[in-house]
C-alpha positions in Angstrom: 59.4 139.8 100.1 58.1 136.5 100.9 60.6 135.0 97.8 63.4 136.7 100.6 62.0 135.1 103.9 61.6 131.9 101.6 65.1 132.0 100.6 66.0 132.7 104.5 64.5 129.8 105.8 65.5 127.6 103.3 69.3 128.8 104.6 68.8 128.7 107.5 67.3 125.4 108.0 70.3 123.9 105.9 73.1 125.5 107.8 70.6 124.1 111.1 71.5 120.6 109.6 75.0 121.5 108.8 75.7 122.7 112.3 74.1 119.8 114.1 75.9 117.2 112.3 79.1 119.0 112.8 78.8 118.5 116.2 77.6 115.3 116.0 80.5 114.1 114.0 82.7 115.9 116.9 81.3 114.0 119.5 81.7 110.7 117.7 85.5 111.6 117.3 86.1 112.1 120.5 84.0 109.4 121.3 86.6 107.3 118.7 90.0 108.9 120.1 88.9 108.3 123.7 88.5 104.4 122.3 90.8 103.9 120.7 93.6 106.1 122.6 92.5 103.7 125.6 93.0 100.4 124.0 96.4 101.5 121.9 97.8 102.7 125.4 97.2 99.6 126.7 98.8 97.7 124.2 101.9 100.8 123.5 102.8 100.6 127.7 102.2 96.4 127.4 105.0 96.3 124.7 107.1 98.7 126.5 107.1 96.8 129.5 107.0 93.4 127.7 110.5 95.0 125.6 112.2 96.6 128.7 111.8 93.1 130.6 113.1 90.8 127.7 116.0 92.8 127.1 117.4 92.0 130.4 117.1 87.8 129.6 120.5 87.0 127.7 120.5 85.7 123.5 116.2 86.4 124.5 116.2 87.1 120.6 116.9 83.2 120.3 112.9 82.8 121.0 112.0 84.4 117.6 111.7 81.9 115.5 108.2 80.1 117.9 107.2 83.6 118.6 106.6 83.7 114.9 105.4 79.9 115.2 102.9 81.3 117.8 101.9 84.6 116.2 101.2 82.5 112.7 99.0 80.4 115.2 96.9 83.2 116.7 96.1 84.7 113.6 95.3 81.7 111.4 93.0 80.1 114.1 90.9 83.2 115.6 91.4 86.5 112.8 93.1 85.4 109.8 92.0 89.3 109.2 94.9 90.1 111.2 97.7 88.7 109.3 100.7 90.9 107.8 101.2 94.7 109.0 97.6 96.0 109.7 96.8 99.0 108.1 97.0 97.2 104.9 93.8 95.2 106.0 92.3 98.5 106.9 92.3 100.0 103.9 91.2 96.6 101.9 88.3 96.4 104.4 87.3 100.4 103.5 87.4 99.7 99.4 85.9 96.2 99.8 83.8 95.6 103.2 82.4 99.4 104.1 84.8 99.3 107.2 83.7 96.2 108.5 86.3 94.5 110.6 86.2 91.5 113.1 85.7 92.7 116.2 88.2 89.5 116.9 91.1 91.3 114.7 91.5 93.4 118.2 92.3 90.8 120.8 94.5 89.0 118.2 96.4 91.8 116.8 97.3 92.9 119.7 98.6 89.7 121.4 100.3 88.6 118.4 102.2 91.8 117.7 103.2 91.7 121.5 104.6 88.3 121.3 106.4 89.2 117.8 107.8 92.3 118.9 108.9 91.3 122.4 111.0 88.6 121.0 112.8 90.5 118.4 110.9 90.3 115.1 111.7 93.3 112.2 108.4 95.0 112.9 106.4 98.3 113.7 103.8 99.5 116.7 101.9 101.7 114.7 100.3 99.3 112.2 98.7 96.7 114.8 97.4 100.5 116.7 96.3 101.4 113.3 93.9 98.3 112.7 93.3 97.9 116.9 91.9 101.4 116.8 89.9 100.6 113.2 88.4 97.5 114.8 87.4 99.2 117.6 85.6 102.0 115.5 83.9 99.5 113.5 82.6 97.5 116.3 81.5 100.7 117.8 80.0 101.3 114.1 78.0 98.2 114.8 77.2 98.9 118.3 75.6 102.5 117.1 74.5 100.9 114.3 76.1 103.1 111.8 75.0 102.8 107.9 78.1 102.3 105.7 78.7 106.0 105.3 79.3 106.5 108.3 80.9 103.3 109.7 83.7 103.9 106.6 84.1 107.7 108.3 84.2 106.4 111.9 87.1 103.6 110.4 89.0 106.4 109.3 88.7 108.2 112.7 89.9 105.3 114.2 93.4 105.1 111.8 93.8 108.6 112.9 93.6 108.0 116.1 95.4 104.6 115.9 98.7 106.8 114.2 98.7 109.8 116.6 98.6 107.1 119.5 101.5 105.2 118.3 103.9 108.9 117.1 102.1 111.9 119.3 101.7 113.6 115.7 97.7 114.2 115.8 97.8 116.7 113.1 99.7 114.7 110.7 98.0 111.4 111.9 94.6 113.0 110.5 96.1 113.9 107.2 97.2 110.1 107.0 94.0 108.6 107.2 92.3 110.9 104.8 95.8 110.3 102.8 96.8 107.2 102.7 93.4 105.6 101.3 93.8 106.7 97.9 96.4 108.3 95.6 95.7 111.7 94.4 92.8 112.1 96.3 92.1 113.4 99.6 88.7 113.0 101.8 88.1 116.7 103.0 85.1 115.9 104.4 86.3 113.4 107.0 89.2 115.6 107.9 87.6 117.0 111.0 86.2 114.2 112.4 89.7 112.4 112.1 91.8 115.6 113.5 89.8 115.3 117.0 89.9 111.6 117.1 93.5 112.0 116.4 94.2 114.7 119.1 91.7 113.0 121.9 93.9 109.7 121.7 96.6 111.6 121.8 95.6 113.3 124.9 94.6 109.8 126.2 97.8 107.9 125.7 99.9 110.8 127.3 97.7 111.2 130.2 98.3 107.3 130.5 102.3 108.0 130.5 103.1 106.9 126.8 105.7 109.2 125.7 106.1 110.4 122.4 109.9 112.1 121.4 110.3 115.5 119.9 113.5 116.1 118.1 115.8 118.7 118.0 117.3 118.8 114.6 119.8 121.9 114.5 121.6 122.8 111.2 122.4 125.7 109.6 121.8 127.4 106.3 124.9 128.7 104.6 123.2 128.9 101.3 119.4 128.7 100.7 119.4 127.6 96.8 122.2 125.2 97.5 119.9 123.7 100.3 116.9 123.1 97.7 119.2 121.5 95.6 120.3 119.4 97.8 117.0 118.3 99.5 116.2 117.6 95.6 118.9 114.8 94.9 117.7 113.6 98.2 113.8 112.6 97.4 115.5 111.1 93.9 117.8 108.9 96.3 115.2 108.3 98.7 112.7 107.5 95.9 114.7 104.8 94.4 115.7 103.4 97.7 111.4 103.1 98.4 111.1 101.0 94.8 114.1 98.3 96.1 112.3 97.8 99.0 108.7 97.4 98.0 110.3 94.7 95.5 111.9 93.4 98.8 109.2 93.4 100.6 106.7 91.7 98.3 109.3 90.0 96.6 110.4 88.0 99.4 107.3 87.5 100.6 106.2 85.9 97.4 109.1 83.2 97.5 108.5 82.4 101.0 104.3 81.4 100.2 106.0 79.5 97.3 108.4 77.2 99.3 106.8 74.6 99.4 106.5 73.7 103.8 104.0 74.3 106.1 103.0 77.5 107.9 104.5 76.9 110.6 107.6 75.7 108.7 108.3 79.1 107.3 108.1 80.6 110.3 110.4 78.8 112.9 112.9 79.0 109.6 111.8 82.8 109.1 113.2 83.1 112.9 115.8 81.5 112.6 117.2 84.0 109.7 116.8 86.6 112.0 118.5 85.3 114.9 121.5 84.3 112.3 121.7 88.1 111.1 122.2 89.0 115.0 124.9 86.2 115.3 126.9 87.2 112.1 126.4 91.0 112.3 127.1 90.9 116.4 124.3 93.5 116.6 120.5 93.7 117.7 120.5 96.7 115.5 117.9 94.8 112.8 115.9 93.4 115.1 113.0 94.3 117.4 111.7 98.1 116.4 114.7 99.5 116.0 114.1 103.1 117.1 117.1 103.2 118.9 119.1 103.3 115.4 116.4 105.9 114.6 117.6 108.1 117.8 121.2 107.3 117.1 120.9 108.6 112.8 118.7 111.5 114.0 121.4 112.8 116.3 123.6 113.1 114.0 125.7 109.9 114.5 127.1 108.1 111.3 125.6 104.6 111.0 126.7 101.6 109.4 126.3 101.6 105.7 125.0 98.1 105.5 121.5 99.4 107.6 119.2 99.7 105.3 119.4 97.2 103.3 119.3 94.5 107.1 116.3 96.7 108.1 114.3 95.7 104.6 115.3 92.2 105.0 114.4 91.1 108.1 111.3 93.5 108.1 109.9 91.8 105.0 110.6 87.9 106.3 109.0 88.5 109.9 105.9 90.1 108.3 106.1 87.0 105.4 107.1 84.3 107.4 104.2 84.6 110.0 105.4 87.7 112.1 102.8 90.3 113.6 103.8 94.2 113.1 103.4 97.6 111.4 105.3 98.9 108.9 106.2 102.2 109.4 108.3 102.5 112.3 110.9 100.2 109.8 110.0 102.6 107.1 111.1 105.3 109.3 114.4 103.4 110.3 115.3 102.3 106.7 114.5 106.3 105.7 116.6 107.8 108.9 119.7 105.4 107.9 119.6 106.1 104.0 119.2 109.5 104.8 122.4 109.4 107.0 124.1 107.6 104.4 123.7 109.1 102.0 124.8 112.6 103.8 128.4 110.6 104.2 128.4 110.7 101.2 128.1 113.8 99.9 129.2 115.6 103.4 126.2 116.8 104.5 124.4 117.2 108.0 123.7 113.6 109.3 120.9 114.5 111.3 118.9 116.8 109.0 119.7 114.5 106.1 118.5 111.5 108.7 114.9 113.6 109.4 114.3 114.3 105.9 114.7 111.2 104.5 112.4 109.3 107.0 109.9 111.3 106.5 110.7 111.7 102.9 110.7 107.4 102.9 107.0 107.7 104.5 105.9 109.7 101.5 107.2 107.6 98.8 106.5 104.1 99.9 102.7 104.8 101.6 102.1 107.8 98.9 101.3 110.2 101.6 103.6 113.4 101.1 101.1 115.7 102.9 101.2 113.7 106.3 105.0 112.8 105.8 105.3 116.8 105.7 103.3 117.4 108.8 105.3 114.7 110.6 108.4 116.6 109.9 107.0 119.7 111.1 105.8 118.5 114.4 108.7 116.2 115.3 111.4 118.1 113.9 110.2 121.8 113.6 109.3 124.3 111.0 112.7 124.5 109.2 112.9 121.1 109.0 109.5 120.4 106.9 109.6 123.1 104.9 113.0 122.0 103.7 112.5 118.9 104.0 109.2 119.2 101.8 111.1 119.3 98.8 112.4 115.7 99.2 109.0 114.5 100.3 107.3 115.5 97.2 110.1 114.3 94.8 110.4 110.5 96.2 106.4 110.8 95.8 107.0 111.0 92.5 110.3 109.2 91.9 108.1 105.9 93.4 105.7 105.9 90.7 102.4 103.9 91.0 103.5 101.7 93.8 102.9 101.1 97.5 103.8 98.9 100.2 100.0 99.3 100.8 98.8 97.6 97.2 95.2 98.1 98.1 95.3 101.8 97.8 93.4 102.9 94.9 94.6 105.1 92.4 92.5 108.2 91.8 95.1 110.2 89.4 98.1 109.5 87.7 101.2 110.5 89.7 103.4 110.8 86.5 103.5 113.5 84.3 104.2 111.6 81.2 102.8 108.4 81.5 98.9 107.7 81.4 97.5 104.9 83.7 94.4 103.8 84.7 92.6 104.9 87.6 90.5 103.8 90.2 92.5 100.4 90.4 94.2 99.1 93.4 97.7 99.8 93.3 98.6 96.2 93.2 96.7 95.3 89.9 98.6 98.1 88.2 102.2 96.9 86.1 104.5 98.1 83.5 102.0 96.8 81.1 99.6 99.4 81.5 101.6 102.8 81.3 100.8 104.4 78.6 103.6 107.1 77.6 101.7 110.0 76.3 104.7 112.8 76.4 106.1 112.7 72.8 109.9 114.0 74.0 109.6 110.7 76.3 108.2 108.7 73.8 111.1 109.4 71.2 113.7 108.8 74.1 112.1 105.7 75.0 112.0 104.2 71.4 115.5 105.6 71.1 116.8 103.4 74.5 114.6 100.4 73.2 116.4 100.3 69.5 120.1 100.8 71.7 119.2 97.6 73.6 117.9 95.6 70.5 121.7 96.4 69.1 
């Protein structure tokens, strides 16, 4: 009798502790959203403003090239933390610093992603919300004086919140943060916290009149298996399209830190390139955010077949050349438009084909196919994301170990017959260290390497 009272207690007391920090972690979170939902309001109605009133100044994309000059300026002289497209730092300052971030990374971010945007530079919102609404947990973190546990846990609620802010997806902006941190592995236990710091900023930025779309993606399904099949050859497209562009991406910003000018150089020059794609193309399609060429694909609208391949240029010189941004809201416009493409091609539905394969983009070049799914379901509905699932889950794949986010560590190997190591950051990882351990694969490989020695 007393070993069952004993063993009572002993419950009970534990599931005491379990429930009180439960609802201590839920406090914090909203605590977090509330935050960071604030500040990321702040700056998403700033840039709206800021966007709405320079599109009404004539050739106002000619100011690029010193918007760049003084973004580079900003960052270099008060947060060099703040450079390139934000959540990138977040996640290096998870693996590497506990979560600790400048609190200065907030001010500067924000003012240099206004000035880059404003003026036309190839970038995203979401990233600079992403690392605002990290920096603003962490100097909470500081302010509570939050072990590194716990400061790390708080960080993520504030990329959850920072995403949901930016896209009005809380569910899926939850899943990212616990997602996108590592490869193959997902942190269950700082889902909750993240899902009501996510949904209290999103409550805060639409109470503060930040609007975030919902799409209405109709199609219909003539034949099911035919569908699958299709949403199959779609993730291979889409996966192969992420690879060019994260060689793009870090490709050209490897030749531009190797040219040997200044800074400040590089970036009145980066401008420039930009302002000469508007003048030869006779479109601001390429520059700014682009969402508009988003809208356009996603209702159902044939675009030019040149988009894509713009979008990843001028993305990857204003983030190299000294330009302040995210990265996803071009991953979602290079996605929609080689989605649409390819649907000209083949003849299928341009605006299903445009949904899937942004979403199915996000989950091949940030390896995060649960919250790419989730973002299909809440901004284009049920039938969408479970179709367009497929695709997600195959350009995960098709993309291999890498990442336009090279600080990501991996925790599993995303290939079924090639062994790599884990628990590196994606960026340390090349060709070098794959490891074929299928032996179909390996004769085939041996077979295609004695071809080319002919």
């Amino acid at each position: 009798m007393k070993l069952v009272q004993s063993t009572i207690l002993r419950i009970l007391f534990a599931n005491t502790f379990i429930i009180l920090s439960t609802l201590k972690w839920f406090f914090l979170a909203i605590i977090a959203g509330v935050l960071v939902g604030g500040v990321s309001g702040v700056f998403l109605k700033t840039l709206d403003y800021g966007i709405s009133q320079a599109s009404m100044i004539p050739l106002y994309y000619l100011a690029i090239p010193a918007a760049f000059m003084v973004s580079l300026y900003l960052v270099r002289r008060f947060a060099p933390d703040a450079r390139g497209h934000g959540t990138e730092k977040v996640i290096e300052s998870l693996h590497k610093k506990d979560g600790e971030i400048d609190t200065r990374v907030i001010p500067v971010k924000l003012f240099a992603t206004l000035i880059t945007l404003i003026a036309g530079g190839s970038a995203g919102k979401e990233g600079p919300c992403a690392q605002i609404g990290a920096g603003v947990a962490s100097t909470a973190a500081r302010i509570f004086r939050m072990g590194p546990i716990n400061r790390k846990r708080f960080v993520l609620c504030g990329i959850s919140a920072g995403f949901s802010a930016v896209f009005g997806t809380p569910i899926a902006g939850a899943i990212f943060a616990g997602e996108v941190i590592y490869v193959g592995k997902f942190s269950y236990r700082e889902l909750m916290p993240a899902l009501i710091a996510s949904y209290f900023s999103f409550f805060v930025t639409k109470n503060m009149g930040v609007t975030h779309l919902i799409y209405q993606i109709d199609f219909d399904i003539t034949n099911e298996i035919a569908l699958v099949f299709n949403m199959l050859f779609l993730g291979i497209i889409i996966g192969i399209v992420a690879i060019f562009f994260i060689y793009v991406l870090y490709g050209i910003e490897r030749t531009i830190e190797k040219i040997p000018l200044g800074g400040y150089t590089k970036a009145f020059w980066g401008g420039l390139f930009l302002v000469l794609v508007v003048f030869f193309t006779g479109s601001l399609d390429y520059v700014g955010l682009g969402t508009h060429v988003i809208d356009h694909a996603l209702a159902g609208n044939a675009v030019a077949p040149e988009s894509s391949l713009l979008k990843m240029i001028t993305t990857s010189i204003t983030l190299g050349s000294g330009g302040s941004g995210g990265i996803l809201t071009p991953i979602f416009f290079i996605g929609a438009t080689a989605g649409n493409i390819w649907a000209q091609l083949v003849g299928g539905n341009l605006a299903l084909y445009s949904a899937v394969g942004m979403c199915a983009f996000l989950a091949a070049t940030t390896n995060t196919p649960l919250a790419a799914i989730l973002i299909a379901i809440e901004l284009f509905g049920v039938d969408v994301g479970s179709y367009g699932s497929i695709a997600c889950i195959v350009s995960y794949l098709i993309v291999g170990h890498m990442s336009v986010y090279p600080s990501q560590v991996l925790s599993e190997n995303k290939t079924f017959f090639m062994h790599v190591e884990t628990h590196r950051e994606m960026g340390e990882i090349d060709r070098t260290d794959y490891v074929i351990k299928d032996s179909l694969m390996r004769y085939f490989v041996e077979k295609m390497k004695g071809m080319f020695r002919r």
